[in-house]
SEFI-252428 format. One record per atom (N, C-alpha, C): residue number from 1; atom name; x, y, z. Coordinates in steps of 0.05 Angstrom, whole numbers, m for minus. Example, Ala and Ser with C-alpha at 12.3 -4.5 7.8 and 13.67 -1.06 7.14 Angstrom:
SEFI-252428
   resi   name       px       py       pz
      1      N      264     m114      156
      1     CA      246      m90      156
      1      C      264      m66      156
      2      N      257      m45      142
      2     CA      273      m21      143
      2      C      258        1      157
//
This chain:
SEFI-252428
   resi   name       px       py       pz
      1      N     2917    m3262     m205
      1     CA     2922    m3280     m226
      1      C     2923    m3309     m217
      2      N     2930    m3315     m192
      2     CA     2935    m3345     m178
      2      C     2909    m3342     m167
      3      N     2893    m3333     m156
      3     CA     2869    m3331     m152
      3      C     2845    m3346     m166
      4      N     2834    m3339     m188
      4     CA     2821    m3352     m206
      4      C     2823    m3383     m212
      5      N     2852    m3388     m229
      5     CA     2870    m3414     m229
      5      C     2860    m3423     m206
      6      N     2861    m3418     m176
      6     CA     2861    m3435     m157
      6      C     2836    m3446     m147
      7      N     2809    m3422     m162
      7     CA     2780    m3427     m157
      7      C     2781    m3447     m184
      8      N     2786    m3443     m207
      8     CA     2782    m3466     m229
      8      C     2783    m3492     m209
      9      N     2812    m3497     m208
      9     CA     2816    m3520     m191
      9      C     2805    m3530     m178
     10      N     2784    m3515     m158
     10     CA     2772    m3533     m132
     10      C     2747    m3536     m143
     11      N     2730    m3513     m154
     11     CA     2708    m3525     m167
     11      C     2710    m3542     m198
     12      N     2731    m3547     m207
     12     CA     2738    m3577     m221
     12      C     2737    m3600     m204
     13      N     2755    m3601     m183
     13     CA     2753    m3620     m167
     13      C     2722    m3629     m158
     14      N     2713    m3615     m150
     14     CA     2683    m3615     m128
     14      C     2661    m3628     m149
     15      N     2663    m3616     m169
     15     CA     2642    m3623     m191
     15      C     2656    m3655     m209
     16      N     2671    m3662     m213
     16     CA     2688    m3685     m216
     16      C     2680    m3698     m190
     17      N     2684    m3696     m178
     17     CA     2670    m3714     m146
     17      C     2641    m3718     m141
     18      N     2626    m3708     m156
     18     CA     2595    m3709     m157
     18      C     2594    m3753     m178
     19      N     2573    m3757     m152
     19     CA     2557    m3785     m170
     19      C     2542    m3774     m186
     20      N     2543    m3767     m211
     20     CA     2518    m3762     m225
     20      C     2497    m3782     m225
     21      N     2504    m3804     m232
     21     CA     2488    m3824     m244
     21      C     2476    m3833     m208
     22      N     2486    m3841     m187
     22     CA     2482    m3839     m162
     22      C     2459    m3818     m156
     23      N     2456    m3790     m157
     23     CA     2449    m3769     m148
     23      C     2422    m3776     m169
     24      N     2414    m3785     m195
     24     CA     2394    m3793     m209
     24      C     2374    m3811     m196
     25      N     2396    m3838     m203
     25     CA     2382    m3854     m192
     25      C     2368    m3858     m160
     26      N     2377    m3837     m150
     26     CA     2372    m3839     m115
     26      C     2339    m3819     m129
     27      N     2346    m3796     m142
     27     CA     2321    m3790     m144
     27      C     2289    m3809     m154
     28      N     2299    m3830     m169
     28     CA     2279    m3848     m172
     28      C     2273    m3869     m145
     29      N     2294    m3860     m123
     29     CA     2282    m3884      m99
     29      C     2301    m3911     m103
     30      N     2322    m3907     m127
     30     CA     2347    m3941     m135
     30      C     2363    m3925     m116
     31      N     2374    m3948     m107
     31     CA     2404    m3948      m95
     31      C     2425    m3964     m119
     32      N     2431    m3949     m130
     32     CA     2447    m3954     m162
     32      C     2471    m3981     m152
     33      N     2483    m3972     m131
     33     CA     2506    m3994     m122
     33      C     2491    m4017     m116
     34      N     2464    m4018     m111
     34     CA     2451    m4046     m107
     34      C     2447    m4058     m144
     35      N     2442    m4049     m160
     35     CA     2427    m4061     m174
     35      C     2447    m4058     m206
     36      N     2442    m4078     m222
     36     CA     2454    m4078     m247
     36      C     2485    m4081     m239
     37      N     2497    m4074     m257
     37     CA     2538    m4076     m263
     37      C     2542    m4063     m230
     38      N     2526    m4055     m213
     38     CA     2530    m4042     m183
     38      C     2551    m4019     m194
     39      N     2549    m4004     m212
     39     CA     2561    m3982     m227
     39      C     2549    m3961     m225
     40      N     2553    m3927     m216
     40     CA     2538    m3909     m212
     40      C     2543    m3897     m244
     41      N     2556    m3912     m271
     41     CA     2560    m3896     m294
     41      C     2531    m3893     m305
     42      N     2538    m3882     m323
     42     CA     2513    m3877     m347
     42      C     2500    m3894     m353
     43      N     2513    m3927     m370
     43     CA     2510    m3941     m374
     43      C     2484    m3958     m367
     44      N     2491    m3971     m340
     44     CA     2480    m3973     m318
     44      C     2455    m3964     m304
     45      N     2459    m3938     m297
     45     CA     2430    m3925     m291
     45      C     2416    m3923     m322
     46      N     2419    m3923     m337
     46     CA     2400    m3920     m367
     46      C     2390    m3953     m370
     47      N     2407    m3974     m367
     47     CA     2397    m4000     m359
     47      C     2376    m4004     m341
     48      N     2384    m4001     m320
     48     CA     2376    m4010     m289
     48      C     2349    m3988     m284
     49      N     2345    m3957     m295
     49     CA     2320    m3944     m292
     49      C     2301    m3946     m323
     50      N     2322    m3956     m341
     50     CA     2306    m3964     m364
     50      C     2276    m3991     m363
     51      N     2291    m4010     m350
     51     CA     2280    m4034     m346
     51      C     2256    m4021     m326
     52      N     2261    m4010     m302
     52     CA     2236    m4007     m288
     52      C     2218    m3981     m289
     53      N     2237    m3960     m307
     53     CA     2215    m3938     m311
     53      C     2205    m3926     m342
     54      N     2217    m3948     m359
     54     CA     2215    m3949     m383
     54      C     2222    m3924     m400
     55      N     2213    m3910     m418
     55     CA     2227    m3889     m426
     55      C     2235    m3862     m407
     56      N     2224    m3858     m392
     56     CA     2231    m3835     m371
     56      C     2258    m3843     m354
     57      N     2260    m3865     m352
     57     CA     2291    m3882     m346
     57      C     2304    m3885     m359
     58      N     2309    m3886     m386
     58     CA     2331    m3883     m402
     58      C     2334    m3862     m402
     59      N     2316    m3836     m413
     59     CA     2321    m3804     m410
     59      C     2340    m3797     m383
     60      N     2335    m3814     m362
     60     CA     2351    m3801     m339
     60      C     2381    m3819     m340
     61      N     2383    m3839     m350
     61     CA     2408    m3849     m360
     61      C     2421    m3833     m375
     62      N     2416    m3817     m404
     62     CA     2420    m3797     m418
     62      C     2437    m3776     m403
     63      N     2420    m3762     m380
     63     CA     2409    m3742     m369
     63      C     2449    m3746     m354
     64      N     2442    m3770     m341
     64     CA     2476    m3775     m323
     64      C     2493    m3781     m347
     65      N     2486    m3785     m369
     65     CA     2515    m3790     m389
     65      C     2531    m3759     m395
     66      N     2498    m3740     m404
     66     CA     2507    m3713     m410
     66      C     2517    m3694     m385
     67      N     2510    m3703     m363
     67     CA     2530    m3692     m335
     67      C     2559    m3700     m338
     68      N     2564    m3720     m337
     68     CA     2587    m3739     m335
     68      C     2606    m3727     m362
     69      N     2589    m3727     m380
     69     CA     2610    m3715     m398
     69      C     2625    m3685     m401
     70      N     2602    m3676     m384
     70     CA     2613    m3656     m377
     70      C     2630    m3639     m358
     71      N     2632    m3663     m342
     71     CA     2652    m3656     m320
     71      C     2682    m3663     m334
//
């Protein structure tokens, strides 16, 4: 019974500790802390990969909002 509870917990933690918007934007080749609000949020990468990859950059802004919200 304390078992489970204690796996919730760590894989809450671990996944809550994930950069989403970081782990995106690295896939396009941005270093997200260099560029725009230097914010790894949603916001930000949907800005910052919007401007240089035009709609396939906002989709991946999206892409880290719907991670993020889900953690």
């Amino acid at each position: 019974m304390f078992l489970p509870l204690l796996l919730a917990a760590l894989i809450g933690y671990f996944l809550g500790a994930l950069p989403f918007g970081w782990l995106i934007a690295r896939k396009f080749g941005i270093n997200i802390f260099e560029h725009g609000s230097k914010n790894p949020g949603a916001t930000n990468v949907k800005r910052v990969l919007g401007e240089k990859f035009g709609a396939k950059g906002k989709r991946a802004g999206d892409v880290a909002f719907f991670l993020d919200a889900l953690k």
